[in-house]
C-alpha positions as CSV (number, residue, x, y, z in Angstrom):
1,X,-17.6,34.1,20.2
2,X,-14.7,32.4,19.8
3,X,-15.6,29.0,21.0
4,X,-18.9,26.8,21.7
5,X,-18.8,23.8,23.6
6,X,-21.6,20.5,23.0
7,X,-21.9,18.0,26.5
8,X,-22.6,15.0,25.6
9,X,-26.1,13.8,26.3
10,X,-25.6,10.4,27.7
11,X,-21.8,10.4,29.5
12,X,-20.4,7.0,30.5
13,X,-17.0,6.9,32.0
14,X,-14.2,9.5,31.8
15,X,-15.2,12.1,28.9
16,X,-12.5,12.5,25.7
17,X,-12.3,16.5,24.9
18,X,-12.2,17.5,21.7
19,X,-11.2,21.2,20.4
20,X,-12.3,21.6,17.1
21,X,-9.9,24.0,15.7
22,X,-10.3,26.0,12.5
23,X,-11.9,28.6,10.1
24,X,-15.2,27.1,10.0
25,X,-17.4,25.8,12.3
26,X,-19.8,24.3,9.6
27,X,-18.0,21.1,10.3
28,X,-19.5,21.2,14.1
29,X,-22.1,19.5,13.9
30,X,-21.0,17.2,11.1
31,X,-18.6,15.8,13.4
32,X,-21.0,15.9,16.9
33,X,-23.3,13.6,15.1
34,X,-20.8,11.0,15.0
35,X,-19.3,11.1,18.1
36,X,-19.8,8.7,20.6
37,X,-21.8,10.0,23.5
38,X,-18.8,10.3,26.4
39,X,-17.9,13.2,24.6
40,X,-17.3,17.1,24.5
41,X,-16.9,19.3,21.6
42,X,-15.3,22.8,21.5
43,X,-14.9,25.1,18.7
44,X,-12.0,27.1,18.6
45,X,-11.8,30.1,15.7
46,X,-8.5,30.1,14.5
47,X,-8.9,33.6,13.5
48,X,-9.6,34.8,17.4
49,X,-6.2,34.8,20.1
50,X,-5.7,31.8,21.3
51,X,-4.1,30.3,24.3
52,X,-3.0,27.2,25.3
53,X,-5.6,27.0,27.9
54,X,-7.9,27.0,25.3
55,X,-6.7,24.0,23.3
56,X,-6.1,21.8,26.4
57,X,-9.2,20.9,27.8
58,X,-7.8,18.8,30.7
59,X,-7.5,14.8,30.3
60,X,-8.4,13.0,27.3
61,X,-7.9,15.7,25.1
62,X,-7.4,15.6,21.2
63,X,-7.1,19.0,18.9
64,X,-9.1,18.5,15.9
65,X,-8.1,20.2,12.8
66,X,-10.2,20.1,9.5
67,X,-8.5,18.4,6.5
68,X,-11.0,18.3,3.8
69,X,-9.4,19.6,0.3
70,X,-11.0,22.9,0.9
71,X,-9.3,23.8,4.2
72,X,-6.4,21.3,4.0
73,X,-3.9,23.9,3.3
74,X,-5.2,26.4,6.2
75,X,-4.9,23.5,8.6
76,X,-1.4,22.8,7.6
77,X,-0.3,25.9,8.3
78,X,-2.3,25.3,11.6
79,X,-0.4,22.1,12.2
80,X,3.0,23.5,11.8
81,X,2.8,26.4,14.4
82,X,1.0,24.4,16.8
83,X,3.8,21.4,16.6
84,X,6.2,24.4,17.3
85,X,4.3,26.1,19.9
86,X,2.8,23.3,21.5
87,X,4.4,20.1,20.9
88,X,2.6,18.1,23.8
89,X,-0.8,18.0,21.9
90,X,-2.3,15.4,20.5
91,X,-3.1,16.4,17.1
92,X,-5.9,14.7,14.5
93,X,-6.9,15.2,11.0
94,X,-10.2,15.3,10.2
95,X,-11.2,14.1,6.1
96,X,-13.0,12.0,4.2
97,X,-11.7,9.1,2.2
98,X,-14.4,9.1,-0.7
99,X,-13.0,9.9,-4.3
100,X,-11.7,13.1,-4.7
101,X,-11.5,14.2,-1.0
102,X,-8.7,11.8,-0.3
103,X,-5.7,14.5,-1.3
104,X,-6.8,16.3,2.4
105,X,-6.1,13.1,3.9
106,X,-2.4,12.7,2.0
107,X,-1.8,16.5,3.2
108,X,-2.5,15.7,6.5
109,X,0.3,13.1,6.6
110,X,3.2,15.5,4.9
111,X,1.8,17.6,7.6
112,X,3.2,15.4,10.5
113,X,-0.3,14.6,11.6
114,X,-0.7,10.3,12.7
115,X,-4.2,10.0,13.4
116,X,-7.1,10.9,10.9
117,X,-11.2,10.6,11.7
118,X,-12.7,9.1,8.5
119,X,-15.9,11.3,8.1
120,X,-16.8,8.5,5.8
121,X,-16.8,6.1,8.3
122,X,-19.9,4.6,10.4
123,X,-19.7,5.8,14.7
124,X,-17.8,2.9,16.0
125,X,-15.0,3.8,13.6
126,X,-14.5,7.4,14.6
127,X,-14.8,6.2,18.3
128,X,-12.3,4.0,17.3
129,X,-9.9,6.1,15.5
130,X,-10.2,8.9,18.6
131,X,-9.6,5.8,21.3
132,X,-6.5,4.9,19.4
133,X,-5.0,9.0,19.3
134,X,-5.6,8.7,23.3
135,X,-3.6,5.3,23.7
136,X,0.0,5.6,24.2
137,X,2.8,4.7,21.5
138,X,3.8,1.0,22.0
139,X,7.6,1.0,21.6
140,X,9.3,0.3,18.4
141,X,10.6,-3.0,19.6
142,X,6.7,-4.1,19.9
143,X,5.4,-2.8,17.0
144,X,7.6,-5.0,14.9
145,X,6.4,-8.6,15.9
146,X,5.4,-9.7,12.7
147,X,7.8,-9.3,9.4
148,X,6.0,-10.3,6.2
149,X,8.0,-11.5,3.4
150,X,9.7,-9.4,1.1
151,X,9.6,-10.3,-2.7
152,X,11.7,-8.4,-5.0
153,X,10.7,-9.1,-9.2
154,X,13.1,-8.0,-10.8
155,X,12.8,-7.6,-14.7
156,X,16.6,-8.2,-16.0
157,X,15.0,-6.0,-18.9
158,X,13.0,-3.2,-19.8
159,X,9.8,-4.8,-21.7
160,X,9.9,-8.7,-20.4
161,X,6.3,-8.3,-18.8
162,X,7.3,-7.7,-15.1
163,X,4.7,-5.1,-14.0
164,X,1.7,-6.7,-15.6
165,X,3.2,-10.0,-14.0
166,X,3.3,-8.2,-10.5
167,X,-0.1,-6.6,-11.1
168,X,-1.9,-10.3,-11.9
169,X,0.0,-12.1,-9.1
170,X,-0.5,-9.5,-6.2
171,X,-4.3,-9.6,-6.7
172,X,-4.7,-13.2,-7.7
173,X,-2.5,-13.6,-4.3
174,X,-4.4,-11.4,-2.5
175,X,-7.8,-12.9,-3.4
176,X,-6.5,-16.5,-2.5
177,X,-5.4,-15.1,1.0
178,X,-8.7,-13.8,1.6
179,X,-10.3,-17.3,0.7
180,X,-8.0,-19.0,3.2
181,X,-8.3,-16.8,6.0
182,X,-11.5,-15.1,5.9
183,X,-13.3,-11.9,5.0
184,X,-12.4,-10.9,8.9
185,X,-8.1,-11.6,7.8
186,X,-6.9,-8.5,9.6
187,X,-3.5,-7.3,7.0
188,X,-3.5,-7.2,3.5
189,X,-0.8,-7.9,0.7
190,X,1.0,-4.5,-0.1
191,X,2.5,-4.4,-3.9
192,X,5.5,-1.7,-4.1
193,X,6.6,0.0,-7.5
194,X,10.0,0.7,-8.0
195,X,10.2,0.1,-11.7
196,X,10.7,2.2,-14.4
197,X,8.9,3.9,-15.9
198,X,6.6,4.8,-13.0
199,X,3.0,5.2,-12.8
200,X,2.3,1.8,-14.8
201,X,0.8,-0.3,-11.7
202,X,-2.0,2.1,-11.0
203,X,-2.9,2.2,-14.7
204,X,-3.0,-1.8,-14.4
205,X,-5.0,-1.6,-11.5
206,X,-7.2,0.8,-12.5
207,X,-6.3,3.1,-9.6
208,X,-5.7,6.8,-8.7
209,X,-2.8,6.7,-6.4
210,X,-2.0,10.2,-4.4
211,X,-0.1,8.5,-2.1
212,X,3.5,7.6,-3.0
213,X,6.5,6.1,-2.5
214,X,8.6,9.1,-2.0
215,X,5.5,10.2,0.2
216,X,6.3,7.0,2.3
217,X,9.9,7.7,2.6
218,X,9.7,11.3,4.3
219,X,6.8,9.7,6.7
220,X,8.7,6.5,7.7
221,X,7.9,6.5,11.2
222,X,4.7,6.9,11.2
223,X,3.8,4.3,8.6
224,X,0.6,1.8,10.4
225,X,-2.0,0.4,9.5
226,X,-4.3,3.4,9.9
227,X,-2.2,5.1,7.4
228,X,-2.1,2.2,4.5
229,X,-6.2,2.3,5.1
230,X,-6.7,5.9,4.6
231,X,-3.7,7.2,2.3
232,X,-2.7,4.4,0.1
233,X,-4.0,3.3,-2.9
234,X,-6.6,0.4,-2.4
235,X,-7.3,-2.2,-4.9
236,X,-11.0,-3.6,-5.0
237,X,-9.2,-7.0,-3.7
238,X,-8.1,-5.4,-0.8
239,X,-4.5,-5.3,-2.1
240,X,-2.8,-2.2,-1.3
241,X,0.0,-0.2,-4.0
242,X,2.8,2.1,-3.0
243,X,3.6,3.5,-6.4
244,X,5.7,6.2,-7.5
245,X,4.2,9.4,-8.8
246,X,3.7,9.2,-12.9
247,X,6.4,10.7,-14.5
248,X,9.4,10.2,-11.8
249,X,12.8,10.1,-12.8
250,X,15.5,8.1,-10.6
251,X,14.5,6.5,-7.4
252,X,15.4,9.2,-4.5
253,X,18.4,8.5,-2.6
254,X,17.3,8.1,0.6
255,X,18.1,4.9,2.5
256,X,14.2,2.8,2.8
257,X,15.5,0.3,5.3
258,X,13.1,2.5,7.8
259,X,10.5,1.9,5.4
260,X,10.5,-1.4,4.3
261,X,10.6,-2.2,8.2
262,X,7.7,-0.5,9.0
263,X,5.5,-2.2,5.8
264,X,6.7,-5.6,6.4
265,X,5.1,-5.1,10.1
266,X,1.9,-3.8,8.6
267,X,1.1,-6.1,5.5
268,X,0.9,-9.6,5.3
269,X,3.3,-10.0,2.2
270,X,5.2,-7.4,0.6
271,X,5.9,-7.6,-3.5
272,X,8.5,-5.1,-4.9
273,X,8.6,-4.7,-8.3
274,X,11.7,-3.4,-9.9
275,X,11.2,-4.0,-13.4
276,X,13.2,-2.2,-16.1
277,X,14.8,-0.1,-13.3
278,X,19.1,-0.8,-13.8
279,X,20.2,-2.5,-11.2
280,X,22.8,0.2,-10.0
281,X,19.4,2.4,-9.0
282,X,18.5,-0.3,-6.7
283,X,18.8,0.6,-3.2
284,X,21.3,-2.1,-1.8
285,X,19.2,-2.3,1.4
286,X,16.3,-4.0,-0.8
287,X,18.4,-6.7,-2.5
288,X,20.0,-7.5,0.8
289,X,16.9,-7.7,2.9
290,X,14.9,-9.0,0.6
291,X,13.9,-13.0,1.1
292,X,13.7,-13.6,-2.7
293,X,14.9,-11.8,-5.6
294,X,12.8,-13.4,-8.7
295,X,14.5,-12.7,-12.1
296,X,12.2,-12.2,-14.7
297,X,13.5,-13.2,-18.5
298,X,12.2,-14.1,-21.5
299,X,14.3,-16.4,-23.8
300,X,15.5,-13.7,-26.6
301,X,19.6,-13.3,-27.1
302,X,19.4,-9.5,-25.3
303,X,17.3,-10.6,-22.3
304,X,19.4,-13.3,-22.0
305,X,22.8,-11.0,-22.2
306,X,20.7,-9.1,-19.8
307,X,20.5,-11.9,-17.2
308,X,24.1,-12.3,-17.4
309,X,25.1,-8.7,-16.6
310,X,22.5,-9.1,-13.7
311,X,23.6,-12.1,-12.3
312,X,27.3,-10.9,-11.8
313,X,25.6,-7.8,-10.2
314,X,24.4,-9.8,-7.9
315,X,27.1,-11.9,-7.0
316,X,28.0,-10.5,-3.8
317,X,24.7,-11.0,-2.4
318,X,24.3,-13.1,0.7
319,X,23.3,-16.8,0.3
320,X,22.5,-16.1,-3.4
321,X,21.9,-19.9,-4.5
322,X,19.1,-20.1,-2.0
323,X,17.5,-16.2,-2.6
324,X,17.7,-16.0,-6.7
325,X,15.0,-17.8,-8.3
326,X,14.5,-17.9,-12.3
327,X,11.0,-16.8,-13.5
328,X,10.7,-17.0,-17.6
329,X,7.8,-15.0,-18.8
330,X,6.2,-15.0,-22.7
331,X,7.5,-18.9,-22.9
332,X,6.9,-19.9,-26.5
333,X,7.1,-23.7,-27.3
334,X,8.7,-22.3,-30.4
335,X,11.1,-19.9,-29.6
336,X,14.9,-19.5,-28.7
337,X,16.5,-21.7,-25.6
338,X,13.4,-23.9,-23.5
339,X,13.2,-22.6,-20.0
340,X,15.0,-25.8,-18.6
341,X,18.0,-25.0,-20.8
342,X,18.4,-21.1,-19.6
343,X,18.0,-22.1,-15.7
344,X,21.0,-24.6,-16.5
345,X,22.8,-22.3,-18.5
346,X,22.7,-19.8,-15.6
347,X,22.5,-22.3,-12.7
348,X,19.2,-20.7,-11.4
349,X,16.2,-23.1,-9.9
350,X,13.5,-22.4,-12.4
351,X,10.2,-21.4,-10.0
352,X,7.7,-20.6,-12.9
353,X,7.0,-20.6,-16.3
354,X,4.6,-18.1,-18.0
355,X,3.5,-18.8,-21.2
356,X,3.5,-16.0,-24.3
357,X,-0.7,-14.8,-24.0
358,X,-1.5,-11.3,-26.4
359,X,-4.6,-11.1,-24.4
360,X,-3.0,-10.6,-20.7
361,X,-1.4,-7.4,-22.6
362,X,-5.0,-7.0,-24.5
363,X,-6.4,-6.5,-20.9
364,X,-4.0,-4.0,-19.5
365,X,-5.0,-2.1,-22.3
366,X,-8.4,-1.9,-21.5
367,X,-7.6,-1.1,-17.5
368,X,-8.3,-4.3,-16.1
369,X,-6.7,-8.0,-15.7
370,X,-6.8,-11.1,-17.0
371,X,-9.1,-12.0,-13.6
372,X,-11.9,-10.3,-14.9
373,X,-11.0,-11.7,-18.4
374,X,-10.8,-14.9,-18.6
375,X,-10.4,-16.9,-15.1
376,X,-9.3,-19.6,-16.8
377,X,-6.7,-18.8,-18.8
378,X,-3.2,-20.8,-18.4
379,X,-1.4,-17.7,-17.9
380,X,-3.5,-17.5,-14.5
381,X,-2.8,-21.1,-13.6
382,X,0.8,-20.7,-14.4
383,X,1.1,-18.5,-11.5
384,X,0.1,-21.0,-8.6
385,X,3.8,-21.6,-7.6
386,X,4.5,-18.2,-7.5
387,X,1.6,-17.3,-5.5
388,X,2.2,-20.4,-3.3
389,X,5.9,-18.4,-2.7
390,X,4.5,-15.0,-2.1
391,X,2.4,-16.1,0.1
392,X,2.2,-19.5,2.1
393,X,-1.3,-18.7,4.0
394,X,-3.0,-18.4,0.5
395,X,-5.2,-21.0,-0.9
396,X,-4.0,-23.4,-3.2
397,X,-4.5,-22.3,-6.7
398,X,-7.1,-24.4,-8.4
399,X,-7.8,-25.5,-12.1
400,X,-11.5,-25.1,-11.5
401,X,-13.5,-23.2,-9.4
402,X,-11.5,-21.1,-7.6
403,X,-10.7,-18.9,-10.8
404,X,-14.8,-18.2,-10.8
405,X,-14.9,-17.3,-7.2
406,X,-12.3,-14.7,-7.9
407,X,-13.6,-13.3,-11.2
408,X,-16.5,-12.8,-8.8
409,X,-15.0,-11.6,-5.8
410,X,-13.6,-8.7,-8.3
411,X,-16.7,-7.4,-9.7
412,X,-15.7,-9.6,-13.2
413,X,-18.1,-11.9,-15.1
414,X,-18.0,-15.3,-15.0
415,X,-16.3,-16.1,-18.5
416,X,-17.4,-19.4,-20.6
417,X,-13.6,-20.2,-21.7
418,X,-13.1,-22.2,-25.2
């Protein structure tokens, strides 16, 4: 039989049809159990001949089409000849988003498909999730009301500390958002890699990325929220990471200005860090959008050559007094040029000073952060003006207290600091 069909028991209002479409009905009843009661379920065997009568089941309809790992690749396939065929339908990916069944998820998106039921997540989320397949596209004029700020740390050279720096600030500015707005705070802080070499963040963070930045680029347009919450990379503060894949080269050539509009609509902040890649591999469309560039130096003679050849890189860039701020990372009272001297030297406002601590490098050996560490350690406070710049909505960062709540919030314990 090439189709079965379940009523719902209890309709209320107009009911949403569903056509399950695929190789195996096992997933039928899976999926009934979850949906919400105003609606009907078909199964549709891919192998059988099928019409388009038999994947539009009048109003409110949806075409289901099973991307768990094991079928991900069949329902690709699907995808592709029914977006050829049958480009009205409204097409939805069905997966999971434990560990090791999110890759179905990330093949449904190369796929072309928008819209993904979580089989993970409770009823009111799949109802949810369908609801929001059925609602029309706002316009792209609307969707961009809000543009969160875009932070670019750039590293002026290979090996000054830039992605640990980004990993420690993202969170620690994550964590203090979520303090001052609330568990119920509606957008997180996204934290994109474009260093070199790539892959570091997510070994910082502890994380298994399968989603990446040059994923993001082919699927601009439909970059939303939905897609950051099921696809990318989530940190256990909430904080999201768009990394590159381990291993990449050179950044692709594409133009990201797309991109970068669509995540600054979605997150609340935005942190781009471009460590150790040359500044000629830089998409110009980053520097010039961005609303900060923060160099990141250290007070050796090559860094400091380093800063030079960057800063006349930079030269053309618009409003470049008020944009460029100085960060100096692994300060040491006893070492080189004092931080005052180099932001005079290069006529740079100094934003932050970060002292020289082995055991922020000690922890990102271990796959963790100085958070869980030690809450209290001066490298951590050192970073309040930064965060303060990253985001404006986050709480102040405290001396006492708030370092516990976050060590805390993270899973960490509550370190006695000498």
């Amino acid at each position: 039989m090439p189709y079965a069909t379940a009523q719902p028991l209890h309709p209320q209002g107009p009911a949403m049809n569903l056509v399950l479409y695929g190789v195996d009905r096992e997933l039928l009843a899976r999926l009934a159990a979850k949906l919400p009661p105003t609606t009907v379920l078909h199964w549709q065997d891919c192998a059988q001949p099928t019409s388009a009568q038999d994947l539009q089941r009048g109003a409110q309809n949806l075409v289901l089409l099973d991307f768990r790992p094991e079928h991900a690749a069949a329902s690709s396939v699907l995808a592709q000849q029914l977006q050829q065929a049958q480009p009205e339908l409204i097409l939805v990916a069905v997966g999971a988003t434990a560990a090791g069944q999110v890759e179905g998820i990330v093949m449904a998106l190369r796929a072309g498909l928008r819209d993904v039921l979580d089989l993970d997540s409770d009823d009111a989320g799949i109802e949810t999730a369908l609801r929001r397949a059925l609602s029309p596209r706002p316009a792209a004029s609307a969707q961009q009301v809000h543009k969160a700020k875009l932070i670019v740390l750039l590293g002026v050279r290979a090996g000054v500390g830039t992605s640990t720096l980004a990993a420690h600030l993202s969170v620690l500015a994550q964590q203090s958002h979520l303090l001052a707005q609330g568990e119920s705070s509606p957008q997180d802080g996204l934290l994109l890699e474009l260093a070199q070499p790539a892959g570091d963040l997510a070994l910082y963070l502890n994380l298994d990325s399968r989603f990446h930045y040059e994923d993001a680029l082919r699927n601009a347009g439909r970059i939303d929220a939905t897609l950051a919450r099921t696809a990318m990379a989530r940190h256990a503060s909430g904080l999201v990471l768009l990394d590159r894949s381990s291993g990449s080269d050179a950044l692709p050539p594409s133009d990201p200005a797309a991109l970068l509009q669509r995540l600054r609509g979605v997150f609340s902040s935005v942190l781009c860090d471009a460590g150790g890649c040359p500044l000629r591999q830089l998409p110009p469309v980053l520097l010039d959008h961005a609303d900060e560039i923060w160099l990141v130096a250290d007070a050796s003679i090559a860094t400091l050559v380093s800063l030079d050849h960057a800063l006349k890189h930079l030269s053309g860039q618009r409003e470049r007094g008020k944009r460029l701020q100085l960060v100096i990372n692994r300060h040491d009272d006893n070492g080189g040029m004092s931080p005052d001297q180099i932001a005079r030297r290069f006529e740079l406002p100094l934003l932050a000073t970060l002292p020289e601590r082995p055991r922020v490098r000690a922890a990102a050996s271990h796959g963790h952060l100085l958070l869980q560490d030690a809450p209290r350690d001066p490298y951590l406070r050192a970073l309040a003006p930064l965060v303060q710049r990253l985001d404006p909505a986050a709480c102040p960062v405290q001396a006492h207290g708030l370092r516990e709540r976050l060590a805390l919030a993270l899973g960490g314990p509550q370190w006695k600091i000498k």
